[in-house]
N, C-alpha and C positions, 0 to 999 in steps of 0.2 A: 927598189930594195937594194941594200948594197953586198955586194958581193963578197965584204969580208968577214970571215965568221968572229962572232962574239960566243963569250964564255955566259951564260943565263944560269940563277940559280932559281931550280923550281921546286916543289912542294910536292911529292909524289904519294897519293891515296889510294893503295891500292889492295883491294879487293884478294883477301889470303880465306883460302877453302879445303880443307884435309882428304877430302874427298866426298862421293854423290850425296852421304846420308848424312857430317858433317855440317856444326854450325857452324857458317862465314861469319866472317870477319873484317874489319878492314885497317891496314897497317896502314903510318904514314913514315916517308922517308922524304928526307934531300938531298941532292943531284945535281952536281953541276954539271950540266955540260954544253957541248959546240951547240950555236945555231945552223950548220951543215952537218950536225948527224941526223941520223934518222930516228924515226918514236921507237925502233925495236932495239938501234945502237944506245937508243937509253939502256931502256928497259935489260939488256944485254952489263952495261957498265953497272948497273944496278946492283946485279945478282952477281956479277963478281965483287961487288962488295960486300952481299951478304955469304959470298963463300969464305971472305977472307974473313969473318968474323963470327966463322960455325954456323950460320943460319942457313936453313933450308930457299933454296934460291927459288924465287915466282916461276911457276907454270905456266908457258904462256905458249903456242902454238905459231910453228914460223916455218918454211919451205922456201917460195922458192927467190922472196923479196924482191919480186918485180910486178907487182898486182894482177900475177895473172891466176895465181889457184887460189886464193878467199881463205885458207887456212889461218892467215892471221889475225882474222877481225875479233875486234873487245869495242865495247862502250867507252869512250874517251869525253868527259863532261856530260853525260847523256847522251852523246851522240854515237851513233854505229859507224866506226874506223875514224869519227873525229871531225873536228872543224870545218876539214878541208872540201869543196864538194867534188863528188867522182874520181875519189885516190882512196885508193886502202889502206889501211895501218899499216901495211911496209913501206909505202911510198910518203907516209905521212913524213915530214920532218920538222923539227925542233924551231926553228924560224916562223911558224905557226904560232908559238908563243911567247912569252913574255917574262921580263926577269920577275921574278916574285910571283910566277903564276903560279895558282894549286891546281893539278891537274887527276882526277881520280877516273881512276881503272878499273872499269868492272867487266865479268863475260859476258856474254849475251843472252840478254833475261830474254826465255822463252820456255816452256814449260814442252816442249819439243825438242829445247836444247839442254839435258841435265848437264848439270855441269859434272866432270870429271877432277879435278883440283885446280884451285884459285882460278887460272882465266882460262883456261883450255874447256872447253867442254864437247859434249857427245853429240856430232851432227849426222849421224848416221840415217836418221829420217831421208833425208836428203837424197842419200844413196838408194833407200828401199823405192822413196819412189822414180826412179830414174830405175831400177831395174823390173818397176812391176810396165813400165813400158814394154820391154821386149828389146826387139833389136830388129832390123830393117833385111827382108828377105822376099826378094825381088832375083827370082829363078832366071837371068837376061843368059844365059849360057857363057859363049866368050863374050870377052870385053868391047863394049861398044865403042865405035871411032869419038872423038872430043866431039864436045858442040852437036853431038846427033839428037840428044833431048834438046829442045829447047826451053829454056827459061826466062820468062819472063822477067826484066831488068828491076822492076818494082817487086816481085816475090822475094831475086835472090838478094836484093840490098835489103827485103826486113828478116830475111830467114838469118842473113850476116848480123844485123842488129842485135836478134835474140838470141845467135849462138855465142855473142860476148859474152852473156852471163857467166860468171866465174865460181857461182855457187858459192858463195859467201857465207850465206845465211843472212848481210846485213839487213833485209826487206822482212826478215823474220823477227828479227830485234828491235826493227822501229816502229813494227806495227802495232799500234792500244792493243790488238786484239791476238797478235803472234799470230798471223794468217799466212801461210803458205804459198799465195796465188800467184804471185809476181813469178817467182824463181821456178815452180811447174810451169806456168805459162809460158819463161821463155823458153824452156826445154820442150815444152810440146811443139812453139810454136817455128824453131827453126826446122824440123823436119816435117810440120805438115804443111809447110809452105811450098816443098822440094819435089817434084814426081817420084823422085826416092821413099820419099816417105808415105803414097798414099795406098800403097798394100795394105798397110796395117794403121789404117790413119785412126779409125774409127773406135777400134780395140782398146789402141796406145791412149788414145784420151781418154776414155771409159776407167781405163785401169789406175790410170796415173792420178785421176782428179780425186781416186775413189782413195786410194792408198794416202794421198795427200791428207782428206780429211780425216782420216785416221789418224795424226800428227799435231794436226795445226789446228787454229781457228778459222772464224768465215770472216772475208772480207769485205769491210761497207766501207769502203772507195775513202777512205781517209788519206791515201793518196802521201803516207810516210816511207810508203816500201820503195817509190820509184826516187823521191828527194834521197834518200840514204843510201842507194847502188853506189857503189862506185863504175859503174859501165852503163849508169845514167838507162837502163833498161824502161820502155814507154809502157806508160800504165793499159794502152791500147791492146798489148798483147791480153791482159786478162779479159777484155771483152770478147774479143777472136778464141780464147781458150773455152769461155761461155757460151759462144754461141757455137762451138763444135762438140760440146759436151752432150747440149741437148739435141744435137744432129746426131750424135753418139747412141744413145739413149734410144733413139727413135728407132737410127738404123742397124742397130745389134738386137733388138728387141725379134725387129722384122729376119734378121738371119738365123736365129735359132728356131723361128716360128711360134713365136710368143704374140700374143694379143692383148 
């Protein structure tokens, strides 16, 4: 691909919402711009054009445009953060497409994600369950010298895998069924991999999977959630999240003295 940026004019359809209980809509605008900007430095020149012409400028959600905190994800063609595979919508750029291309914008359909206005919406599920885990409280006194746990070389490289997730929500937006399982799974799954985590290993899964369903749908392995990561997270952890659930289950039953 060549290094010099071109001017592309494209087609912009995008998804305008007043707010949660508001009927959507969808606006269309065109846009020219660089093939070295990015999909936000569009969407960015966009809405200072519709400032400059009295219009309420798109909603859209952006931090820290390095794909590492998931704040920015929308459906770009149907797709969760877009074309590209394992980049998120800050990382996405303009060279992705093509002069004359219609490009439409929407938030991410999930009946767990209300939307808030046009492409921003409400992921706060996300947070609930990440806080019905708890937090890791291992009474060690002072601090132990480095390397005195040991960890197994294969744990800490899939504990690292899973704590890439960036909580996006995109595994939530491409799943048929808006199933939760990916993005709990890898949050359960990098700390009950860790001697760190296995205080509360049993609890943290119980709590988490339960709060999750509370949210989301149930997952039949369609296997959309892991293709739409952008940190390419393995569908393996939801099996490992399964099978500690029901070790979960058994073994909380047994510590309360339930039968």
């Amino acid at each position: 691909m060549s290094n010099n940026a071109e001017i592309i004019n494209v087609t912009i359809k995008v998804w305008r919402q007043d707010g949660p209980t508001s009927e959507g809509r969808f606006e269309t605008h065109q846009q020219a711009i660089s093939t070295h900007a990015s999909f936000l430095e569009m969407l960015d020149l966009l809405n200072e054009s519709l400032n400059d012409q009295g219009h309420e400028p798109i909603a859209f959600e952006s931090d820290c445009r390095e794909g590492i905190c998931g704040t920015c994800g929308v459906m770009i063609n149907g797709r969760a953060h877009g074309p590209q595979k394992a980049t998120a919508t800050c990382q996405l750029h303009m060279r992705e497409f093509s002069d004359g291309d219609e490009i439409v914008i929407e938030p991410f359909r999930a009946s767990g994600f209300p939307v808030i206005r046009d492409l921003a919406v409400d992921r706060s599920p996300l947070d609930r369950i990440i806080e019905s885990g708890g937090y890791i409280t291992v009474n060690t006194g002072a601090a132990s010298d480095a390397n005195l746990t040991p960890v197994p070389k294969e744990a800490s490289d899939q504990a690292f895998d899973a704590a890439a997730c960036i909580g996006c929500g995109a595994c939530v937006a491409a799943c048929p069924n808006s199933a939760g399982q990916l993005f709990t799974a890898a949050k359960i799954g990098h700390l009950n991999l860790l001697p760190q985590g296995q205080a509360e290993r049993w609890k943290r899964t119980e709590n988490m999977v339960e709060t999750m369903e509370e949210f989301f749908g149930s997952c039949t392995n369609h296997g959309e959630c892991s293709e739409a990561c952008p940190k390419e997270i393995s569908l393996d952890f939801i099996a490992f999240m399964n099978r500690d659930y029901l070790k979960a289950k058994v073994k909380n039953r047994a510590l309360t003295g339930q039968k």
